[in-house]
C-alpha positions in Angstrom: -48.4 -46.2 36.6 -51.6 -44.4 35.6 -52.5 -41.9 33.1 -54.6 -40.1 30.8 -54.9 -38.4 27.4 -56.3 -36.2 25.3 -55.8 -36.1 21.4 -57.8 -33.4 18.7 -57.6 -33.2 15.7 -57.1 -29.9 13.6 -58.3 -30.7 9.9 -57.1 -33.6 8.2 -53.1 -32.9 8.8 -52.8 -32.2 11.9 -53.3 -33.7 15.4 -52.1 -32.9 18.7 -52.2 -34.8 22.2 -51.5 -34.4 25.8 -50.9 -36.2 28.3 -50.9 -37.0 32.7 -49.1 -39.9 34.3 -48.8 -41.1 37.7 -46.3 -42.9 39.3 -46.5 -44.4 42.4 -43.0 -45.9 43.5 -43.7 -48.0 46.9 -40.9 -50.4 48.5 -41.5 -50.9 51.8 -39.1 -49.5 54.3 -37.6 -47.9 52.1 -39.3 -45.4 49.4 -42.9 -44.1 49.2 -43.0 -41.9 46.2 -45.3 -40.2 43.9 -44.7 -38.4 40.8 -47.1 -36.9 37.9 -45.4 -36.7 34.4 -46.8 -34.3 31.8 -46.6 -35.9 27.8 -46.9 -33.7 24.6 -47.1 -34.7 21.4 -47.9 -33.6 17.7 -48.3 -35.2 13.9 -48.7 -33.7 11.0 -49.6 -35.8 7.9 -47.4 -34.3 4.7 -48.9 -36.3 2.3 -51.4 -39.4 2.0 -48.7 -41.6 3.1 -46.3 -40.2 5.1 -47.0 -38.8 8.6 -44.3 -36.9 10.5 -44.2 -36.2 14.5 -42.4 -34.7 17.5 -43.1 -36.3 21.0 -41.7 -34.5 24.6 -42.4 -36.6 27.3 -41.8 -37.3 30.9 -41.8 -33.8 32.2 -41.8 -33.9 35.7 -44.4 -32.2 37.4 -44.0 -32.7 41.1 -40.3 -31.7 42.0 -39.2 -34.5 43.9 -38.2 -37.4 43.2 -36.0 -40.4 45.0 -33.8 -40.4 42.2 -33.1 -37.0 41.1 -32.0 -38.2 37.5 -36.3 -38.5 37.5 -37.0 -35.1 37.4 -34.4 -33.5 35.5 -34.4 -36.1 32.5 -37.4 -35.9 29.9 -37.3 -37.4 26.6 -37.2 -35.9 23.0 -38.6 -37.5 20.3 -39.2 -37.2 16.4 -40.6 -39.8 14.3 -41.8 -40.5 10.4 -44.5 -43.0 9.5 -44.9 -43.7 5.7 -47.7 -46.4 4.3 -46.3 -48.6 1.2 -50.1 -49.3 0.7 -53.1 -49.6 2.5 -51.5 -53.2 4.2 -47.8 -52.3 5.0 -46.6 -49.3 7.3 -42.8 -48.4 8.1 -42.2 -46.5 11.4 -38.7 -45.1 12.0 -37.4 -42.4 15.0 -35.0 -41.0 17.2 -35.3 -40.4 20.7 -33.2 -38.5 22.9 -32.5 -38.2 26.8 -29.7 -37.1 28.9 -29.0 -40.9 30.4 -29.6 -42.7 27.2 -28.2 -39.9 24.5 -29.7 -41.0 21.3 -31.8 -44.0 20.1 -33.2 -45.0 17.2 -36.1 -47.5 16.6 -37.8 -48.5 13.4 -40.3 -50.9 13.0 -42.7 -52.5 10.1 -46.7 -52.8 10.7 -48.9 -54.8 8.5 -52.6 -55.0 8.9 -53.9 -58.1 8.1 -57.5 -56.8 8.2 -57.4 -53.0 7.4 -58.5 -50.5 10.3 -59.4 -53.3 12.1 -56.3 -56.1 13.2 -52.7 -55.1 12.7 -49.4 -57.0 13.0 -46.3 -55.0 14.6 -42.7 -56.0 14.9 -39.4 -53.9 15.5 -36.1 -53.3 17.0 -34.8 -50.2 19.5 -30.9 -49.5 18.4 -29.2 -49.8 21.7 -28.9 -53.5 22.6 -30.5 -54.5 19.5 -33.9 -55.0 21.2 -36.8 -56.8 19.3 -39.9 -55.5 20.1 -43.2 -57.3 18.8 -47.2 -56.4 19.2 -50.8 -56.7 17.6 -53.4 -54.2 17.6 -57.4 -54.4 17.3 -59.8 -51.7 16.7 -63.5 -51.7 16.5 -66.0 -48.9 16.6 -64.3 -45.9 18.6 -61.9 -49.0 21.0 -58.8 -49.6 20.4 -56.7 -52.3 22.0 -53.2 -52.6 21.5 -50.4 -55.4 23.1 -46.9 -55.6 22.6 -43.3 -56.8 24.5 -40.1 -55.7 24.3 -37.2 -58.2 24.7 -34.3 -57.3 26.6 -31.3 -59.9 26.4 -30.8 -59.3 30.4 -34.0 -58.7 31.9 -36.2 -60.6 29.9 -39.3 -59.5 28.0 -41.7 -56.2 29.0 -45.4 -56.8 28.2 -47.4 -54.0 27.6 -51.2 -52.9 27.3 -53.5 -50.0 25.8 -56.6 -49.7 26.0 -58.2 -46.4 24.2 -61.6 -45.2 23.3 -62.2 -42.2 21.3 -64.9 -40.2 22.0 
């Protein structure tokens, strides 16, 4: 999977992104599939601490799919971010999809070295799932790592890697 973004700001509340994915599904003699998956989101911060925002995602752009559940599930999100001080963050949020119905997640963040090298850890409601990550930003790049870990399939690494221009 592939994909790209694009995030403005407009003044010093609100931001909003957009996003393209591709998928490419290959097993061989047996599926050869490719999907693109459009992402919106929006924040808006409410006060100097506390950021709100809705996320849509996974809408599917091709119209075809192996799995048909694909194309006609996207996911709903809302989420609230609120900074105890400049060190310690709280995230918390719901998500919604039509296989899944409703999950929550919450998680804590604590920079270690402000706007610079950040601590993660949290937890996704349905299995109990830990999840655990760092983050490390310098200049406009920004590189973020984290895992999930799911009691039967084992742990998810993840990567980002973002510049902003």
């Amino acid at each position: 999977m592939m994909g790209i973004c694009y995030a403005k700001g407009f003044g010093p509340d609100l931001s909003i992104g957009i996003g393209l994915r591709r998928q490419h599904l290959f097993i061989p003699a047996y599926v050869d599939e490719e999907n693109y998956f459009l992402d919106f989101g929006a924040q808006y911060r409410m006060t100097e601490k506390m950021i709100l925002g809705i996320l849509v995602e996974q809408l599917n752009l091709s119209g075809n799919s192996y799995n048909i559940q694909d194309y006609l599930q996207f996911n709903l999100g809302a989420g609230l971010y609120y900074l105890f001080d400049k060190q310690l963050g709280f995230a918390f949020d719901m998500a919604y999809n039509q296989v899944s119905g409703i999950l929550f997640k919450s998680g804590i963040e604590y920079n270690i070295v402000p706007d610079h090298f950040s601590l993660r850890l949290g937890l996704i409601s349905k299995d109990l799932i830990p999840t655990s990550g760092f983050g490390i930003s310098w200049n406009q790049f920004s590189l973020d790592l984290g895992s999930s870990f799911h009691p039967r399939l084992g742990m998810s690494p993840q990567i980002d890697l973002s510049y902003a221009f």
